[in-house]
C-alpha positions as a Markdown table, in Angstrom:
| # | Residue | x | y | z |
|---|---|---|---|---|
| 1 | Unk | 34.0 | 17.4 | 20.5 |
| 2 | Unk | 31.5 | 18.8 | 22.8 |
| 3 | Unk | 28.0 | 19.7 | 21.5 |
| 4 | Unk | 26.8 | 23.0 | 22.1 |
| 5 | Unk | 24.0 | 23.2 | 24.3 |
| 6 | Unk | 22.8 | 26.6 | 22.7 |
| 7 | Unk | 23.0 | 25.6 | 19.1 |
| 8 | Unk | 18.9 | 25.7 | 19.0 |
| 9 | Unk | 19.3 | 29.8 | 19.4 |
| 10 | Unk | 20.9 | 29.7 | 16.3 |
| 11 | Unk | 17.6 | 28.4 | 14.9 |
| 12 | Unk | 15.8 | 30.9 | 16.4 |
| 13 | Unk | 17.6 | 33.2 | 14.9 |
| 14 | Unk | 17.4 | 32.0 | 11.6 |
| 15 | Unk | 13.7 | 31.9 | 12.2 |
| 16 | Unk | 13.6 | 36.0 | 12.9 |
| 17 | Unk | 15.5 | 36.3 | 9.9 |
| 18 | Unk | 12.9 | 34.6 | 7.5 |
| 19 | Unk | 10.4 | 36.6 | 9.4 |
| 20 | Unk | 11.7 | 40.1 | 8.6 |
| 21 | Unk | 12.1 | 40.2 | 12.3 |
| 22 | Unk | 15.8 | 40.6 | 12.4 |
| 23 | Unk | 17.4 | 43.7 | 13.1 |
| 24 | Unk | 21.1 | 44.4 | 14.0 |
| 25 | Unk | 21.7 | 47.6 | 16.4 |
| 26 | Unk | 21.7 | 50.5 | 15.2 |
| 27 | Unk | 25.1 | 52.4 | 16.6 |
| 28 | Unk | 24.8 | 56.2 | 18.1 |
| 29 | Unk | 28.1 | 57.9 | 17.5 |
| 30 | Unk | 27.3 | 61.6 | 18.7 |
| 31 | Unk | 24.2 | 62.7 | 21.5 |
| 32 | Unk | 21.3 | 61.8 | 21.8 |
| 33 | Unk | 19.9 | 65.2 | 19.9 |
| 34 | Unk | 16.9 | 65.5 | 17.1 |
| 35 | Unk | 19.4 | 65.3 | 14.4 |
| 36 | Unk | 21.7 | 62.4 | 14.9 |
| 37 | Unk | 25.0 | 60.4 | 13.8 |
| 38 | Unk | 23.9 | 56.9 | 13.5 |
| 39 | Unk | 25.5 | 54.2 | 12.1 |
| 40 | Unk | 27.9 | 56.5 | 10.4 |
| 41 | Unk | 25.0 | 58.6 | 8.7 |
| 42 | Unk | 23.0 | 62.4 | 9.9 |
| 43 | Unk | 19.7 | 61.2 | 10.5 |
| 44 | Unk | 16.4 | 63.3 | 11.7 |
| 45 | Unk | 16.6 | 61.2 | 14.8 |
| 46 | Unk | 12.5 | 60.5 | 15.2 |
| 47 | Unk | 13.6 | 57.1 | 17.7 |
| 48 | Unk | 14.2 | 58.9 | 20.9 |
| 49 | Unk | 12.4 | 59.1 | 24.2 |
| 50 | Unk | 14.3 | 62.2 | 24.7 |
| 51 | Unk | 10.5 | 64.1 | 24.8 |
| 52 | Unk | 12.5 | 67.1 | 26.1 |
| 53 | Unk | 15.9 | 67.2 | 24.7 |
| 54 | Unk | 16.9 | 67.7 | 28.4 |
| 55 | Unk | 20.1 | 64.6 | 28.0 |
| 56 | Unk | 22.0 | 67.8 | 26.6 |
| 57 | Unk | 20.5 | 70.4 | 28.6 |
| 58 | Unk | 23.5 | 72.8 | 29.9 |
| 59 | Unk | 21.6 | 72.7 | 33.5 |
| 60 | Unk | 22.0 | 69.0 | 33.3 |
| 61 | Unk | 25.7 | 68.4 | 32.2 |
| 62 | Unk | 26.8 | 71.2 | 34.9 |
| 63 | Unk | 24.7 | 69.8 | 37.7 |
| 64 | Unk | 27.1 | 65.8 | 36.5 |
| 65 | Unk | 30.2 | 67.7 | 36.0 |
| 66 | Unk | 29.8 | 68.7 | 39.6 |
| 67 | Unk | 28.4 | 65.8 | 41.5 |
| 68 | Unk | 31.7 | 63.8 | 39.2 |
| 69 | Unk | 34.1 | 66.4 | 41.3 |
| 70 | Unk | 32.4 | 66.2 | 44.5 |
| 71 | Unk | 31.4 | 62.9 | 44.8 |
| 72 | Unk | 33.3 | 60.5 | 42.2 |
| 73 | Unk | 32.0 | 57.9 | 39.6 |
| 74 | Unk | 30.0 | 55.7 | 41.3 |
| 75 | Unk | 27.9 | 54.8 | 44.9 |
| 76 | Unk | 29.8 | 51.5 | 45.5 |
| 77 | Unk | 27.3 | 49.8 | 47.5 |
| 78 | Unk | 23.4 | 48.8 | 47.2 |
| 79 | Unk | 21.3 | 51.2 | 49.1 |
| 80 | Unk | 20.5 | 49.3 | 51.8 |
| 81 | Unk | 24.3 | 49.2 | 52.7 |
| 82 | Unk | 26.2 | 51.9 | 52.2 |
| 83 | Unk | 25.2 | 53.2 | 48.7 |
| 84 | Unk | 22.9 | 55.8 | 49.9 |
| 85 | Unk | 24.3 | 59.0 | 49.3 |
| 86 | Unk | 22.2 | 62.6 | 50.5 |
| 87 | Unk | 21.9 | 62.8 | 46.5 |
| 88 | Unk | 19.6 | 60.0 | 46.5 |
| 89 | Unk | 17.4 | 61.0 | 49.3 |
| 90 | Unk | 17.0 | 64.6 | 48.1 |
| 91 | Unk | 16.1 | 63.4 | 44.4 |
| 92 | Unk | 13.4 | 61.0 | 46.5 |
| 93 | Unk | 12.2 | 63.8 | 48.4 |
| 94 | Unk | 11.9 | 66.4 | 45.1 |
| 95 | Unk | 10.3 | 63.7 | 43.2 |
| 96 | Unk | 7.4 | 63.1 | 45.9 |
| 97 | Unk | 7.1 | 66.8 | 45.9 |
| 98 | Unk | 6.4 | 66.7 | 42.2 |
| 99 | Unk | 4.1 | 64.1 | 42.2 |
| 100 | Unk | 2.0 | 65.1 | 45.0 |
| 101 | Unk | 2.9 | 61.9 | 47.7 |
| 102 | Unk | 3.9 | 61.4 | 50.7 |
| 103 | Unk | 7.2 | 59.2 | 49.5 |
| 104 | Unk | 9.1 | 58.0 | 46.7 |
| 105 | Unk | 11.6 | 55.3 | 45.7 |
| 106 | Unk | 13.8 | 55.3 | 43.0 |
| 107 | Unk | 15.0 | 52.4 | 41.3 |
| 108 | Unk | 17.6 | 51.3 | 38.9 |
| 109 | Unk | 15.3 | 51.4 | 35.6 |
| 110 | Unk | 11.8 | 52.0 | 35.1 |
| 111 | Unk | 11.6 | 48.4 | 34.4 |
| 112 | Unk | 12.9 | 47.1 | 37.7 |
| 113 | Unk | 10.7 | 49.5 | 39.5 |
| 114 | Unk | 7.3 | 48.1 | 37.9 |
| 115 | Unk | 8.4 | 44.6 | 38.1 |
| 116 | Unk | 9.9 | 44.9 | 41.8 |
| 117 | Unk | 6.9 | 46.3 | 43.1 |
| 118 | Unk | 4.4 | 44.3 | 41.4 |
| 119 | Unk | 6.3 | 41.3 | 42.7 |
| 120 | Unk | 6.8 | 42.9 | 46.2 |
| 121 | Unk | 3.4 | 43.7 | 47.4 |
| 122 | Unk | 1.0 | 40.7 | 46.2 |
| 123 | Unk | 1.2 | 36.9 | 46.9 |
| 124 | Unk | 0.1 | 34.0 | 45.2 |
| 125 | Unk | -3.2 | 34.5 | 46.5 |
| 126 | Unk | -3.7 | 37.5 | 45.5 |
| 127 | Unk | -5.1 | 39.0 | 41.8 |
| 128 | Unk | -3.8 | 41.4 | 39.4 |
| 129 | Unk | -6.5 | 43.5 | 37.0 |
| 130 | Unk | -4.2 | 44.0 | 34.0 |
| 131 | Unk | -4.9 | 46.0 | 30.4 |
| 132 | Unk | -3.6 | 43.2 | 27.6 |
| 133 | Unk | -1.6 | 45.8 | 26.3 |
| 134 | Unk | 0.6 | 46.9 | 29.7 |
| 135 | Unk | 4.6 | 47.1 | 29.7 |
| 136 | Unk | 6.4 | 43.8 | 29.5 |
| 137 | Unk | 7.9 | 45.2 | 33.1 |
| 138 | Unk | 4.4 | 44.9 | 34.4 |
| 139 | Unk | 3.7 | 41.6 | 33.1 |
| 140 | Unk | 7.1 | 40.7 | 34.3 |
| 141 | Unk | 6.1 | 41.9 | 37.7 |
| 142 | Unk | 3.1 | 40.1 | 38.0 |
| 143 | Unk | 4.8 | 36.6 | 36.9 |
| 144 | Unk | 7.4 | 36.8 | 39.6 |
| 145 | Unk | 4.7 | 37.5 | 41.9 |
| 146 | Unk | 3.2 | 34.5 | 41.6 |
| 147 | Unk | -0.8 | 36.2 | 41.4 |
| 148 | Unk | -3.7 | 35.3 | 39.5 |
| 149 | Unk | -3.5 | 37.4 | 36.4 |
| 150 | Unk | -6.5 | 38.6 | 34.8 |
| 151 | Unk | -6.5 | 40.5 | 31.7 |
| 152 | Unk | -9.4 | 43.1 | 30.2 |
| 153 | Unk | -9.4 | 44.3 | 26.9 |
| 154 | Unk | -7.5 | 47.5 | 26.2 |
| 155 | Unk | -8.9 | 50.0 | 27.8 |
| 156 | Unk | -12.5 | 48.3 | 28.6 |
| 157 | Unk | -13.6 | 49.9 | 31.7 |
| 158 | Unk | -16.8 | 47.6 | 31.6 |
| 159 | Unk | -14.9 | 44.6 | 31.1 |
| 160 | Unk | -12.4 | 45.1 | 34.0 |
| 161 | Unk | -15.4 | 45.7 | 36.0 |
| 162 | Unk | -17.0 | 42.5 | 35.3 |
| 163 | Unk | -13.6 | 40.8 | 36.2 |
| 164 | Unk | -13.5 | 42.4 | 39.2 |
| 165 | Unk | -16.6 | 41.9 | 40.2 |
| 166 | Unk | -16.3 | 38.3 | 39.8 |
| 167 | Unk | -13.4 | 37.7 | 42.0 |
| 168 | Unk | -14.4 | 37.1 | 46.2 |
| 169 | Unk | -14.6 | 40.2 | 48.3 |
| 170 | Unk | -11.8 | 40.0 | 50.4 |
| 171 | Unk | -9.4 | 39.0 | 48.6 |
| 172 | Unk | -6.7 | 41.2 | 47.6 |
| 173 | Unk | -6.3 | 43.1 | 44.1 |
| 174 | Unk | -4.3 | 45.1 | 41.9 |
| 175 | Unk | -5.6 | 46.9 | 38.8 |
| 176 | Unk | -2.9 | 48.4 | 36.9 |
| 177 | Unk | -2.5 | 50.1 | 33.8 |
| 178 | Unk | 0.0 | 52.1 | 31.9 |
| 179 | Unk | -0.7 | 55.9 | 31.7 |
| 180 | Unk | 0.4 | 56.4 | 28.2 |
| 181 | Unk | 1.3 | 52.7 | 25.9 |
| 182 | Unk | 4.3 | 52.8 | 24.7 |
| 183 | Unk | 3.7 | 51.6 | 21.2 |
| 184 | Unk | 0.1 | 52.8 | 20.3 |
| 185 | Unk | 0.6 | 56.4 | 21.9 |
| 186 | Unk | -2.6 | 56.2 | 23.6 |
| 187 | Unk | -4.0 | 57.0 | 27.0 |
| 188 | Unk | -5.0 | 54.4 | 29.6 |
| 189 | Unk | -8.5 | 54.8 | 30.8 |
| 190 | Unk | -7.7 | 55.8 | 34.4 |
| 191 | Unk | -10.5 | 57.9 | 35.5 |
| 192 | Unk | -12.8 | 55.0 | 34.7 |
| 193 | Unk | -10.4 | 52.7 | 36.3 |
| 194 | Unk | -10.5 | 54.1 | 39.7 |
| 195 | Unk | -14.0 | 54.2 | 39.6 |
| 196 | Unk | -14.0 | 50.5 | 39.6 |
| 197 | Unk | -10.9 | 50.2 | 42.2 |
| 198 | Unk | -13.1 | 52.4 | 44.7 |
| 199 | Unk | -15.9 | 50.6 | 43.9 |
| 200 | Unk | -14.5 | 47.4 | 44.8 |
| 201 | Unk | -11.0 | 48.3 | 47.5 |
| 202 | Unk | -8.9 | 47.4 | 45.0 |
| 203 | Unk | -5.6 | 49.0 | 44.9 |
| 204 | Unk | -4.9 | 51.4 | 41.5 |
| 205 | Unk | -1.6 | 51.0 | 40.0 |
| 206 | Unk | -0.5 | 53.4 | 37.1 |
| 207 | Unk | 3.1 | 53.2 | 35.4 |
| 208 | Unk | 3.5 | 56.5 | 33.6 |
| 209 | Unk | 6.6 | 56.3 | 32.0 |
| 210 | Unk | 5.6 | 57.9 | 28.5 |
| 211 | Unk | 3.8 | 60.5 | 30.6 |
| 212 | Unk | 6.3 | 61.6 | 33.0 |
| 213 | Unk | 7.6 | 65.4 | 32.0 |
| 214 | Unk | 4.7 | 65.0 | 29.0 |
| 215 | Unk | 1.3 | 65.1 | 30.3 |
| 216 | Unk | 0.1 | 67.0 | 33.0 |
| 217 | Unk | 1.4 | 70.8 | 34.7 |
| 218 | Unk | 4.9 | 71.1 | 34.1 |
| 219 | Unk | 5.3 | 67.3 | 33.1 |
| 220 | Unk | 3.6 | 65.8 | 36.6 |
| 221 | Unk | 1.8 | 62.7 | 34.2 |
| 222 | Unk | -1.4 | 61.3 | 34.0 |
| 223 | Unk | -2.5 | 61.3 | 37.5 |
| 224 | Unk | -2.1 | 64.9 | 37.5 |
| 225 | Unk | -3.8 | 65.1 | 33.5 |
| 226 | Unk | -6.8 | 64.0 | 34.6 |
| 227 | Unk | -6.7 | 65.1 | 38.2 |
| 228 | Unk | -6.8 | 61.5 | 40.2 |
| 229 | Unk | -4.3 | 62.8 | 43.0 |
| 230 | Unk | -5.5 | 60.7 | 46.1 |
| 231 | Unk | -7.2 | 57.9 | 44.0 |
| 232 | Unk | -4.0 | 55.9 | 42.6 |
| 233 | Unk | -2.2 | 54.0 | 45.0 |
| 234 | Unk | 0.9 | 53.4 | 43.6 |
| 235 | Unk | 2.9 | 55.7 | 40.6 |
| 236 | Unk | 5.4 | 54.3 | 38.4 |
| 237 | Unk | 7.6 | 56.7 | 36.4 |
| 238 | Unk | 10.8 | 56.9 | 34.8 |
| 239 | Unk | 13.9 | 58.9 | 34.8 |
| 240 | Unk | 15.0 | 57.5 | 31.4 |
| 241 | Unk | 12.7 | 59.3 | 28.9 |
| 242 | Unk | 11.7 | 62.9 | 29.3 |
| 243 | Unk | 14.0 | 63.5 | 32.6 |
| 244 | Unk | 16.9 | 62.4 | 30.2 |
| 245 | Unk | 18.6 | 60.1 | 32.3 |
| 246 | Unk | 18.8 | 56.8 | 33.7 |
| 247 | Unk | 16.1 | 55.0 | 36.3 |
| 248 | Unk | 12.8 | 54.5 | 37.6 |
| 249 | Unk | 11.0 | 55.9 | 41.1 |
| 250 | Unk | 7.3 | 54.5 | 42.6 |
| 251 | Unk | 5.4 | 57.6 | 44.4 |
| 252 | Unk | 3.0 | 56.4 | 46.8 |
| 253 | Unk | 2.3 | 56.3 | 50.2 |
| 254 | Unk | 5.1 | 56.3 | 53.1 |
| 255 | Unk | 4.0 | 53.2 | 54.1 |
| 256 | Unk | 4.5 | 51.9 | 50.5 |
| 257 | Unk | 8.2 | 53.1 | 50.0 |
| 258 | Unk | 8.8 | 51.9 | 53.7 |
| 259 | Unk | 8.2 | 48.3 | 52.4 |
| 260 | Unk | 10.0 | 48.5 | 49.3 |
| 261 | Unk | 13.2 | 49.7 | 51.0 |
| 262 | Unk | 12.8 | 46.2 | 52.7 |
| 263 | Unk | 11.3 | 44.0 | 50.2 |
| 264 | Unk | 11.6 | 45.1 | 46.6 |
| 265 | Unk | 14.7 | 42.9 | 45.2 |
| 266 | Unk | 15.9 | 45.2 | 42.8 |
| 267 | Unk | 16.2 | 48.2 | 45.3 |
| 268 | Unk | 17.8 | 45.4 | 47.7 |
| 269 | Unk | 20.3 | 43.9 | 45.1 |
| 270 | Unk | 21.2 | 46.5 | 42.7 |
| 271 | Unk | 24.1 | 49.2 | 43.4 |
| 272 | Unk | 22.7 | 52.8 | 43.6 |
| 273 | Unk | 22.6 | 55.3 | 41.3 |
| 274 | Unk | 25.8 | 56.8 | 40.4 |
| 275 | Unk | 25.7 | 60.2 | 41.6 |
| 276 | Unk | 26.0 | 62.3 | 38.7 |
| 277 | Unk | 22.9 | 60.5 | 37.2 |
| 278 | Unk | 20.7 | 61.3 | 40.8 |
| 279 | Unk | 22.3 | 65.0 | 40.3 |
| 280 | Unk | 21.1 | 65.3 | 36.8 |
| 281 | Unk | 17.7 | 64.1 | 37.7 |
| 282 | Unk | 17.7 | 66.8 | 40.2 |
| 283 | Unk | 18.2 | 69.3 | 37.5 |
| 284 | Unk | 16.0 | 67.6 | 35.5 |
| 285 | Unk | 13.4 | 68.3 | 38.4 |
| 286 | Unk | 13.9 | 71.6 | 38.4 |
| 287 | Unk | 14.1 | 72.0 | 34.2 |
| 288 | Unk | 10.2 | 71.4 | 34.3 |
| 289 | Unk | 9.2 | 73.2 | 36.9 |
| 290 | Unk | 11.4 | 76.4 | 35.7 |
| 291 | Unk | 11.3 | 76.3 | 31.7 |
| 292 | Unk | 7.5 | 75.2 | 31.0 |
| 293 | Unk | 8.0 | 76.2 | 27.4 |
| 294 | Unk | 9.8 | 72.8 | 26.5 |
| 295 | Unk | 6.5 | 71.2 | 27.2 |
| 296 | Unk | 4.5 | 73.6 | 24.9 |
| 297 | Unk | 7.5 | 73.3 | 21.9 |
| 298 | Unk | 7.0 | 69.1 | 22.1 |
| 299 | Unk | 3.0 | 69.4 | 21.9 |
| 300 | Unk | 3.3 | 71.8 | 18.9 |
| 301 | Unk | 5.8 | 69.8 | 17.2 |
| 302 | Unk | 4.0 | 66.9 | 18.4 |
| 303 | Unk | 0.4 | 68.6 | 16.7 |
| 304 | Unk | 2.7 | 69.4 | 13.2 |
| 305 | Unk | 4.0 | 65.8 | 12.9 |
| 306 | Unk | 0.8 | 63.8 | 13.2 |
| 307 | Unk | -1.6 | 65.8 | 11.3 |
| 308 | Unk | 1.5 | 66.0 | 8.1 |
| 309 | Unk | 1.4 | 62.3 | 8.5 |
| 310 | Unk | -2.4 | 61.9 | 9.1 |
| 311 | Unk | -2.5 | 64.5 | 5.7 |
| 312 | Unk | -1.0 | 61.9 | 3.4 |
| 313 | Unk | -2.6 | 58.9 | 4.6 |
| 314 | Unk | -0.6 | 57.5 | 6.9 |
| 315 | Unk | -2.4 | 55.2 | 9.5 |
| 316 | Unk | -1.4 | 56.5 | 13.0 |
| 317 | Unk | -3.9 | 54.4 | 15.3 |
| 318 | Unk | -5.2 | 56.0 | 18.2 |
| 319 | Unk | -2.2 | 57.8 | 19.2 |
| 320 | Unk | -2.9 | 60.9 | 21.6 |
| 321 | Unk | 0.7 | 61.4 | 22.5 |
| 322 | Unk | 4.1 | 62.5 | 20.8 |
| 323 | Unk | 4.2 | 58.8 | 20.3 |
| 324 | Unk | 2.7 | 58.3 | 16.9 |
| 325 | Unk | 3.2 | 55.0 | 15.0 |
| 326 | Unk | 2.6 | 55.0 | 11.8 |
| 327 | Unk | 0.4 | 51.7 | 11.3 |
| 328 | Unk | 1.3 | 49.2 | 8.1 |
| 329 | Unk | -0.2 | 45.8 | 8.6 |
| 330 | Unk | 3.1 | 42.8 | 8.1 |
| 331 | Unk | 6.7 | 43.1 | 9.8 |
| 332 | Unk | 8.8 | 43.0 | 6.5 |
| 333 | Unk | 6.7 | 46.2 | 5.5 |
| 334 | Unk | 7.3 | 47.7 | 8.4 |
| 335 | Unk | 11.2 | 46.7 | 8.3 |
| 336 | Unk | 11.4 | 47.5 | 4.9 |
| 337 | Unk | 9.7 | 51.3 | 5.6 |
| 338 | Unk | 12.0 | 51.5 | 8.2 |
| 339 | Unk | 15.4 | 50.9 | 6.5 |
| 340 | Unk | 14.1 | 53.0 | 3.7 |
| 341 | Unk | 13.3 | 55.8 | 5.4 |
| 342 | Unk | 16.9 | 55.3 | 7.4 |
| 343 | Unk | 18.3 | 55.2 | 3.7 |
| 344 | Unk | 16.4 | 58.5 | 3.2 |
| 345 | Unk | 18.3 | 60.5 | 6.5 |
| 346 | Unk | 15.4 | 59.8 | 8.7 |
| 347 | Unk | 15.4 | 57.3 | 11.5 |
| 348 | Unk | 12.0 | 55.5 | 12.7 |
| 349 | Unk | 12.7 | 51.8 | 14.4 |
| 350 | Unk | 10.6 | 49.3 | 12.9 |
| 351 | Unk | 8.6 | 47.3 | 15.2 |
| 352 | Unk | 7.1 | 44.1 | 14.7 |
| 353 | Unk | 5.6 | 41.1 | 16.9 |
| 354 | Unk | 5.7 | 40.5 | 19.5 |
| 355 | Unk | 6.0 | 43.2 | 21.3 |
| 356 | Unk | 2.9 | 44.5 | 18.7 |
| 357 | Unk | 0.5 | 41.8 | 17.4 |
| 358 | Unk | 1.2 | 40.3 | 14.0 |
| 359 | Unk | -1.4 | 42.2 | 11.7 |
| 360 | Unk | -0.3 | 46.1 | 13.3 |
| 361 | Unk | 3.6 | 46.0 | 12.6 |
| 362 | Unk | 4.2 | 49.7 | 12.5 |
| 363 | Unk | 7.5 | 52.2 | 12.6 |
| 364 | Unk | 7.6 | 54.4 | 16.0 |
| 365 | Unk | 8.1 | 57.9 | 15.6 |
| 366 | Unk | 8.5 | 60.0 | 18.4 |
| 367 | Unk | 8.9 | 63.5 | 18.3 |
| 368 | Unk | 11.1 | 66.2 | 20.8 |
| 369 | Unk | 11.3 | 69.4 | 22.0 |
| 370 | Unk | 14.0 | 70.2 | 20.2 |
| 371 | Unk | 13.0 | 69.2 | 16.8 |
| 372 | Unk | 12.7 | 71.9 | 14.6 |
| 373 | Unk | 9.9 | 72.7 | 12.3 |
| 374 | Unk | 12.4 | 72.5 | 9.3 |
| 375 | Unk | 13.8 | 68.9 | 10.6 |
| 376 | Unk | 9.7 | 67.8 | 11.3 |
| 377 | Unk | 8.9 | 68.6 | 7.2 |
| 378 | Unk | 11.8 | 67.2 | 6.1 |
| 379 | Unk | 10.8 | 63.7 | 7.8 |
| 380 | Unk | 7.3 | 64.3 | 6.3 |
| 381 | Unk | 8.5 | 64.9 | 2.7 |
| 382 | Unk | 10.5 | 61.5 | 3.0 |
| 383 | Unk | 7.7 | 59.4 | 4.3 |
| 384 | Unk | 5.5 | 60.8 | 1.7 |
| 385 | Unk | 8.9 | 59.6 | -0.8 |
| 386 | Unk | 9.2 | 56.1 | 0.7 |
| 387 | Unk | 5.5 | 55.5 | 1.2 |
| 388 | Unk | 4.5 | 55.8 | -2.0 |
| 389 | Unk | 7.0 | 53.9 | -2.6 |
| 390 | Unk | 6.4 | 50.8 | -1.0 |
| 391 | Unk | 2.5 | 51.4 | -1.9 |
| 392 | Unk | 1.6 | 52.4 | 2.0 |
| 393 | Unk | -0.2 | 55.7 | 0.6 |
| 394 | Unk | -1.2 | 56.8 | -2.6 |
């Protein structure tokens, strides 16, 4: 009888198990909307990176319906080839537009688009600046490239500049942070970031997923929050999250895009966007320039949630986003907070190391647009239930 080669996974997964790390899927079985069928129960869905409620937006399922009739299901080909449709060029043009560049390139995910461009632009002589607490994608990115990596403390300015400062003149180098971090909710320190970048010709690098249709007028993301237009090199942003989608695009200069058409692998080897996903980011595009009000309902919402949860004691880090996690110290806590709370009619993912360090397991929450206030003090009351509870709050 043959041995099985992979029987050692099964002892990893035993070991997640004993840590409180395991966690089966949860199963969706209706939209992705602020109240939610999951796993066979109505949950307050508080999981979602649907900041905008726009993957239900009538605009959006009209603009699919159509691009389904006119153009079928699918591209069939890579870009490159023949998988570039005038869908795809238009959504690239509308996007720069939005972000204030001369070009844009959309990708498959938001991951592949950090990772390929990271990996496309540097060599292994070159150095990447990198906040410890950046995207897995960019981390990815910076592997594959094969580049020195050097890593400042989270959003120490100073420290960066020290690193920087340290490394010879001409060679080449890449800071890059995120624009909003994914699990602490925080912002990346970019202003003081492309200080040090000008200061020493590096190029400024800024993946604002969390912040794209969030932060910024009528969703245009950090860059655009703290008015850096002209001082970041390269954008990352997704069309996954608030857009309500599927993808990623880098925003930059022509020159940039020009070179990823020809070098980034993922653009290269990855069929094109279907073209009812590049019509409904199309509507999406023209959702936040056109109905600004979704933008001011999440912030509100957003200002309602944190201070209930702040109110009863909850430990919400340095959030400054609709991402708020609500801090608890060990994983089982957190995983135990987390199917309570599910138990409860509320759903909040619990997230443990190591995608967060050991000691700051925590559930996400994450509220929408379309939350309403009634849904947002319902999930309150329950934490408040389960947290005393467990003993996370008095």
């Amino acid at each position: 009888m043959r041995r099985d080669p992979l029987a050692y996974l099964s002892i990893e997964v035993e070991g997640l198990r004993q840590q409180g790390l395991f966690r089966p899927l949860r199963v969706l079985r209706s939209e992705q909307a602020a109240r939610a069928a999951i796993d066979g129960r109505s949950v307050i869905n508080l999981s979602s990176n649907n900041y905008l409620g726009l993957t239900t937006h009538p605009k959006l399922r009209a603009r699919a319906e159509e691009a389904i009739r006119c153009y079928g299901v699918g591209s069939g080909s890579v870009r490159p080839i023949a998988g570039t449709m005038e869908l795809h060029m238009e959504l690239e043009r509308r996007l720069a537009a939005f972000k204030q560049t001369e070009a844009v390139v959309v990708f498959q995910s938001g991951f592949t688009a950090n990772a390929g461009t990271v990996s496309s632009i540097l060599t292994k002589d070159d150095v990447v600046v990198s906040d410890e607490l950046n995207h897995a994608s960019i981390i990815d990115g910076c592997r594959l490239s094969r580049a020195e990596i050097k890593v400042f403390p989270h959003r120490d300015v100073d420290a960066a500049r020290v690193i920087v400062r340290g490394l010879p003149a001409n060679q080449r180098k890449l800071i890059i942070s995120d624009g909003v971090f994914s699990m602490d909710g925080d912002l990346g320190a970019l202003p003081g970031l492309c200080e040090v970048a000008e200061e020493f010709a590096c190029i400024m690098m800024v993946d604002d997923a969390h912040a794209s249709g969030v932060f910024g007028r009528n969703g245009r993301g950090t860059i655009d929050h703290y008015n850096l237009h002209g001082r970041v090199d390269i954008q990352v942003g997704t069309l996954s999250k608030a857009i309500g989608a599927l993808g990623g695009y880098v925003a930059g200069s022509r020159a940039l895009i020009e070179f990823l058409y020809h070098r980034a692998r993922p653009f290269l080897f990855s069929t094109s966007h279907p073209p009812s996903v590049a019509a409904t980011c199309l509507a999406a595009i023209d959702v936040l320039e056109e109905e600004p009000e979704l933008i001011d309902q999440l912030w509100d919402n957003t200002r309602f949630f944190k201070s209930g949860l702040q109110r009863l004691g909850f430990n919400t880090g340095a959030s400054e986003s609709p991402i708020t996690p609500v801090i608890v110290g060990e994983a089982p806590v957190a995983m135990r907070l987390s199917d309570r709370l599910f138990e409860e009619g509320v759903f909040a993912q619990g997230i443990g190391f190591p995608t967060v360090a050991r000691d700051r397991a925590r559930v996400r929450t994450i509220v929408t647009a379309t939350h309403t206030r009634a849904d947002l003090q319902s999930a309150l009351d329950v934490f408040a239930k389960v947290g005393r509870e467990l003993g996370i709050i008095q």
